[in-house]
N, C-alpha and C positions, 0 to 999 in steps of 0.2 A: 570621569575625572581626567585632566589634561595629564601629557605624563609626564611635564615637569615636575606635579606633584607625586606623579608617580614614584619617578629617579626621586627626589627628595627624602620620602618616605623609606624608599626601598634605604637607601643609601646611609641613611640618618640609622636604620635600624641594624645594617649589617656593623658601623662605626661602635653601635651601641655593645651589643652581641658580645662583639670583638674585645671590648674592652674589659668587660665584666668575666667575660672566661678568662681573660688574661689574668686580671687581679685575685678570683680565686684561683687559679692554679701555681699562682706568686704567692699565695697563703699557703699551701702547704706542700708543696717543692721546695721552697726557700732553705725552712730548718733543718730539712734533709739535704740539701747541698750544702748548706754551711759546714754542716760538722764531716761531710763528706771530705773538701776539700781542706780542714783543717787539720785533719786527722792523718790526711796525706802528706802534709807538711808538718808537720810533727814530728811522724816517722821519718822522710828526709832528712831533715834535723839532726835527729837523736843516728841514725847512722851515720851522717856523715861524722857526728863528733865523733862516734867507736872507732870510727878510720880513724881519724885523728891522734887517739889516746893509744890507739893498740901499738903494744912493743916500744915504748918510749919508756925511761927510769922510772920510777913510782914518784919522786919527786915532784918530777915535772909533770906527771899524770895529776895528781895533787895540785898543784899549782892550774893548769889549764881547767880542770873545775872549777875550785875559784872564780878563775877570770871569766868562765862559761856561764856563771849565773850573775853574773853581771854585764855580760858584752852578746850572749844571746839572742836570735833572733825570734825566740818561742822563747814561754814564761818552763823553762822546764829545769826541775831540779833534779844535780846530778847523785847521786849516794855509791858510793865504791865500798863494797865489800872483799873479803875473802868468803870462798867457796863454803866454810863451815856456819856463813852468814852474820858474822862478826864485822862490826863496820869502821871502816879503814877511814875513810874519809867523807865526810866533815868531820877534825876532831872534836869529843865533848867535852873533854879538861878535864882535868882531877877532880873527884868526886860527884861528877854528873854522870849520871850513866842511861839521860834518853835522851832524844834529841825532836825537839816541834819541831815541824815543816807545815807552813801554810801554804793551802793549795786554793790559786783561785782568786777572786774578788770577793768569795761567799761569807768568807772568815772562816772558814772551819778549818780545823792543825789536826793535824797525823803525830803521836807521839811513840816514836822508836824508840824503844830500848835498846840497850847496847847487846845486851844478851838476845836481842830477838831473832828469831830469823827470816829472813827479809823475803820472806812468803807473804808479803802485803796483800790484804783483799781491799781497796781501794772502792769497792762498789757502796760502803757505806758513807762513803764522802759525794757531796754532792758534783756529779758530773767527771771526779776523778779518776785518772787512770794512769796506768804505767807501764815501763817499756824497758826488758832486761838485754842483757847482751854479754856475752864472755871474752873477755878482755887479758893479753899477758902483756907485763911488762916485760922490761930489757933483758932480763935474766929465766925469763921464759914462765911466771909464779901467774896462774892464772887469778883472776877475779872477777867478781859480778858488777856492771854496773846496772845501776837500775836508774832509770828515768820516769821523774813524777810528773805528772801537767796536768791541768785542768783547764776548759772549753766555757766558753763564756758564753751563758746562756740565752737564747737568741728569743723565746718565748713573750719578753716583754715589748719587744722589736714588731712580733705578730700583731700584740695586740695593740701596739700604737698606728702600726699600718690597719687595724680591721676597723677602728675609729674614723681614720683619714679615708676608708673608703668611700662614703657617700658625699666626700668633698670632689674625690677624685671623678666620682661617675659623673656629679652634676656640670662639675670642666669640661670633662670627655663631652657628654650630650650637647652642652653651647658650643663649644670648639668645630665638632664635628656638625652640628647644627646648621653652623653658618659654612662650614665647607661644601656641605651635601646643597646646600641652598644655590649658592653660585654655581659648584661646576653644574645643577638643572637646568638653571640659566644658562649656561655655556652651553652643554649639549642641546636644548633644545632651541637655541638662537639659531643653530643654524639649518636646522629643521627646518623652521617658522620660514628661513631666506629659502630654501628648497622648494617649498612651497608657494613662495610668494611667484618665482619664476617661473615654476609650471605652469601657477595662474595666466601668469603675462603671457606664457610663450603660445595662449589656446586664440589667441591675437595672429598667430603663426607670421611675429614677428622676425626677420632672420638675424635681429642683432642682439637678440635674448638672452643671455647666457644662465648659467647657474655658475656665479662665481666662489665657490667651496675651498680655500686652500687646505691642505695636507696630505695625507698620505695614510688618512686608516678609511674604514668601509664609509661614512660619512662623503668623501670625498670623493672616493671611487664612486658612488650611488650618484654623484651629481656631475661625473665626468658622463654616465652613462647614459643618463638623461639628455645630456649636449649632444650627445651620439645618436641616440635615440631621435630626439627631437629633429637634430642636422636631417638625417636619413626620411626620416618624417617629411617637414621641408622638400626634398630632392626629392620623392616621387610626389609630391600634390603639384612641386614644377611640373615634373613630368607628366602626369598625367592632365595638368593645363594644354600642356604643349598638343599632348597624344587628342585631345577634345577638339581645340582648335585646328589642329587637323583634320579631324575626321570632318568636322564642319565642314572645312575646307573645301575636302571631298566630295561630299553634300555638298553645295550650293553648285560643287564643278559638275556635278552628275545633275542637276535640275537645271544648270544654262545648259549643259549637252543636251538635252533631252528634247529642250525649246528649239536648241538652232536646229536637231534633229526633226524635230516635228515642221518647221519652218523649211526648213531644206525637202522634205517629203510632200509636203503640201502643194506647192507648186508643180512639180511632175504630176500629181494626179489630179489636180486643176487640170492641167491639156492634156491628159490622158482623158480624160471624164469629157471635154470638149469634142475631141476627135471622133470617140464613138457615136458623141451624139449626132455630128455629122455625118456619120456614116449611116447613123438609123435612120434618117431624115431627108438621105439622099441631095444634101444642101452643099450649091456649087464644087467644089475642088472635093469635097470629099465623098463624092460618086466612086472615086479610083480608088475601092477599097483594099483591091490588091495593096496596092502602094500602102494605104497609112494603115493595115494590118502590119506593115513591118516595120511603121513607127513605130506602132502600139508597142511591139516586139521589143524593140531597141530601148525602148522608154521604160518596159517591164523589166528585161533585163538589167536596165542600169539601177533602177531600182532595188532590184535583187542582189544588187552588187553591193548599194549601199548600207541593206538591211544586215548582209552578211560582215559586212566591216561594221557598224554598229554593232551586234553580236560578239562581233571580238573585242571592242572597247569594252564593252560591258564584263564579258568574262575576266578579259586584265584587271579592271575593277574589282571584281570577285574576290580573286584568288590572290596571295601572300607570294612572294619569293618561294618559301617555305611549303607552301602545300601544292607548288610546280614542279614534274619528273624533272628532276635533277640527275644530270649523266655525262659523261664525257665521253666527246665525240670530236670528230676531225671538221676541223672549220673548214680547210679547203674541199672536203667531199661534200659539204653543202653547197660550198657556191660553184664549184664544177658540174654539181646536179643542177642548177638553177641555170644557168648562162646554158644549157640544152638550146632554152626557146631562145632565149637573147640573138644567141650567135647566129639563128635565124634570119633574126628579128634583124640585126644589121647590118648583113649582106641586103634583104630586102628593102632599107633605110637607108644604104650606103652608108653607114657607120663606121667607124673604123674603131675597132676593140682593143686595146692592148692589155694584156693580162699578164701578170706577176704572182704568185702565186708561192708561195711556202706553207710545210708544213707546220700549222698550228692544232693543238690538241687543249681544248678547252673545258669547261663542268659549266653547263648550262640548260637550259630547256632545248632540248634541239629543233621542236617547232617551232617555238615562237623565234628563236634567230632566223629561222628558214624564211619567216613572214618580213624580219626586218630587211636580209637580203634581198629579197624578191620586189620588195616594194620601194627599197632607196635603188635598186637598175631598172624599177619600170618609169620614176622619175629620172634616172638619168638619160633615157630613152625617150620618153616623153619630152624632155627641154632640151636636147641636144639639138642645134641648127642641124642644118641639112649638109651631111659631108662634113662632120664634125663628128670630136676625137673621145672616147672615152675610156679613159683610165683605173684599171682595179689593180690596187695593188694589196698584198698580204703576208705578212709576216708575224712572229710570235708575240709580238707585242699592239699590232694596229691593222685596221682595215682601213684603208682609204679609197674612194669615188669620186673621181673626178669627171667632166664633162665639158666640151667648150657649148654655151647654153646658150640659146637663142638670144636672151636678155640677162643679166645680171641683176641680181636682185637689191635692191637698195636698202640700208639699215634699218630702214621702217618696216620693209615687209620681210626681212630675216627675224627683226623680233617681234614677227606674228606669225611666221611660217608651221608652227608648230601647234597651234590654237586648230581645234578640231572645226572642219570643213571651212578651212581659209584656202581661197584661191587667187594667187597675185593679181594685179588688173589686166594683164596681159592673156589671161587664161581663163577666164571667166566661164567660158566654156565647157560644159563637164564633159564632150567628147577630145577635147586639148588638155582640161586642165585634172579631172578627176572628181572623184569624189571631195574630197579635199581633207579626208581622213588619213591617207599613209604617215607624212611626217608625225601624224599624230600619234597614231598606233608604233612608229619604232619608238619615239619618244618616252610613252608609255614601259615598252617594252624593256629598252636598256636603264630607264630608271628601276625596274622592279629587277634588272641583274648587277645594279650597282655598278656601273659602267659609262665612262665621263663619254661626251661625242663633243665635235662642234661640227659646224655648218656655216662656211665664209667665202667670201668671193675671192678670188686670184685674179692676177694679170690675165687681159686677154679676154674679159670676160667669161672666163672660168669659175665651174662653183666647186667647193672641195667638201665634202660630208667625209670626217675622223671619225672612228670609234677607236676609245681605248681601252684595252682589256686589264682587269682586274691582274695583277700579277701574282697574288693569293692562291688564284682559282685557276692558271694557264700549270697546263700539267704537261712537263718537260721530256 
């Protein structure tokens, strides 16, 4: 069952329920409230007159009766007596000596005699009753009043409401019928649009909403679903993003691999050449001495390259995140590294200038050590002959500078960085390198989150930046 009809049913039966308990406990609460609050006012009444009447001439005590059964707000009749129950007022007149009182709409009459005494039992009149009080006038002469009244019977009242009942229930069930029918309809219209939008939004449309107005759980349910679905959304982006990435990755790891294999091929093409002229004893390569220490030079560079492939790869591997992270003094890495350098430039005629502060950084300390070591073996490498090279360091940047053989022109700075590129000038892997270094810092300071650039300067000058993470420089 849909629970439209559900809510209908439920709702239709609690209207029901409701109404019919009501009607009988209006059956018989009624006649017990009626005479409850009648009787209260009655009594009001009848004291407030004794106020009235107390201490005032017998006269005018006489007279304001009178006027009390006629200006009255209750049907109550007053009778003044003296204490030995002799009745004072209303007078009977000469020769009457009882006095009717009708009490009531019933018709039934109370007949006092004069001589009676006003010990009335009132329970044989239908519904009547009566209310005494001790009363002096002016002269201090006590007297009885008594107060008569009779209660209008409410019994036929019941029974013309117990007739009207099954007029009233069949109202109530149409009335409440069509109430409970709509608000179904109301509540569950917007169920039904709830629904309709969670359908559309499986589309992972982003302009989808669940447009719910108000402010009870209906509403909230469909604000959370926006929230939900929003959230939904933001990570299927992301994880597009994170896909296309890792592809990314992939396709960058299967051309490295080609230029790799292409770059290795060749060396051991003329490696493979050489010895066969050495086994074969064929012209120039008689002098095995000699090309045993190609072979050397040719295995070595080989080895050189295999072991920087190795480090690509590892960089590859591994996350920021799952590299020794530690903080360490920048300048006691590159003080340890410029050992060889400073060597290395006296016997180049270089001239070194170094600048030097201290920086205390959270990094991998090897792999900075690799980027150091490989941006001054290029700077050493391109440097003309008797030409300047400049490190400078402070807490916020590393800079290298070098007056370079050639400067490199925009085409090949935005390749410089592309794994085993060697400009045209260097083609040479005993000049130019493997053509992995730039690639391996690049690698590097991207997995430490750390901007670089690489530009030429006047003068034919090359300037390689690194700028440090300000988050992560520990002061």
């Amino acid at each position: 069952m849909k629970i439209m009809w559900k809510n209908f049913l439920f709702s239709i039966s609690v209207i029901f329920t409701v109404t019919t308990v009501s009607l009988v406990i209006l059956y018989f609460v009624m006649p017990i409230y009626y005479e409850y609050t009648k009787l209260n006012t009655v009594e009001r009444e009848f004291n407030k007159i004794t106020d009235d009447l107390d201490k005032k001439p017998l006269e005018e005590i006489k007279g304001r009766i009178d006027k009390q059964l006629f200006e009255g707000q209750e049907a109550i009749t007053l009778i003044l007596s003296d204490l030995d129950g002799k009745i004072v007022h209303p007078y009977l007149g000469e020769g009457s000596n009882s006095l009717n009182i009708r009490l009531g709409d019933q018709g039934e009459t109370k007949i006092l005699d004069s001589s009676d005494v006003m010990n009335v039992e009132l329970s044989e009149l239908d519904r009547g009753k009566e209310l005494t009080s001790t009363i002096k006038d002016n002269r201090g002469i006590e007297y009885l009043l008594t107060g008569l009244y009779s209660l209008q019977p409410i019994s036929d009242a019941s029974a013309v409401l117990l007739q009207i009942y099954p007029f009233l229930l069949v109202i109530d069930f149409l009335i409440g019928g069509i109430a409970a029918y709509f608000y179904s309809r109301f509540s569950t219209k917007r169920i039904k649009q709830i629904s309709m939008a969670t359908n559309q939004m499986l589309s992972l449309d982003h302009t989808i909403k669940c447009e719910i107005k108000g402010k009870d759980e209906l509403a909230l349910l469909a604000q959370d679903i926006n929230q939900l679905d929003q959230t939904l959304l933001t990570t299927i982006d992301a994880l597009k993003a994170e896909v296309a990435k890792v592809e990314g990755i992939e396709r960058s790891k299967a051309e490295f691999m080609r230029v790799t294999s292409h770059e290795l091929k060749t060396p051991v093409a003329s490696l493979m050449g050489i010895i066969d002229g050495m086994i074969y004893n064929v012209g120039k390569f008689k002098d095995r001495e000699h090309y045993l220490a190609v072979c050397k030079e040719i295995l070595q560079q080989q080895a050189d390259m295999i072991q920087n492939v190795l480090t690509v790869s590892k960089l590859d591997m591994f996350s920021l995140e799952e590299t020794n992270q530690e903080v360490f003094s920048l300048r006691e890495v590159i003080e340890d590294k410029l050992k060889t350098y400073r060597l290395l430039a006296e016997i180049n005629q270089v001239e070194l200038v170094i600048h030097l502060e201290e920086c205390l950084i959270e990094g991998n300390k090897d792999e900075i050590g690799k980027v150091v070591n490989n941006l001054l073996s290029n700077a050493f490498r391109y440097t003309k002959a008797n030409g300047q090279i400049d490190l400078f360091l402070d807490q916020h940047t590393l800079v290298i500078e070098n007056q370079a053989v050639k400067a490199l022109s925009k085409a090949e700075l935005s390749q410089i960085f592309e794994p085993f590129y060697r400009p045209d000038f260097s083609r040479n892997r005993e000049t130019g390198g493997s053509g992995l270094g730039l690639f391996i810092v690049k690698q590097i300071l991207d997995k430490q989150g750390w901007n670089f650039s690489f530009k030429e300067l006047e003068g034919e000058r090359m300037c390689f930046s690194i700028y440090f993470d300000t988050e992560r420089i520990i002061i």
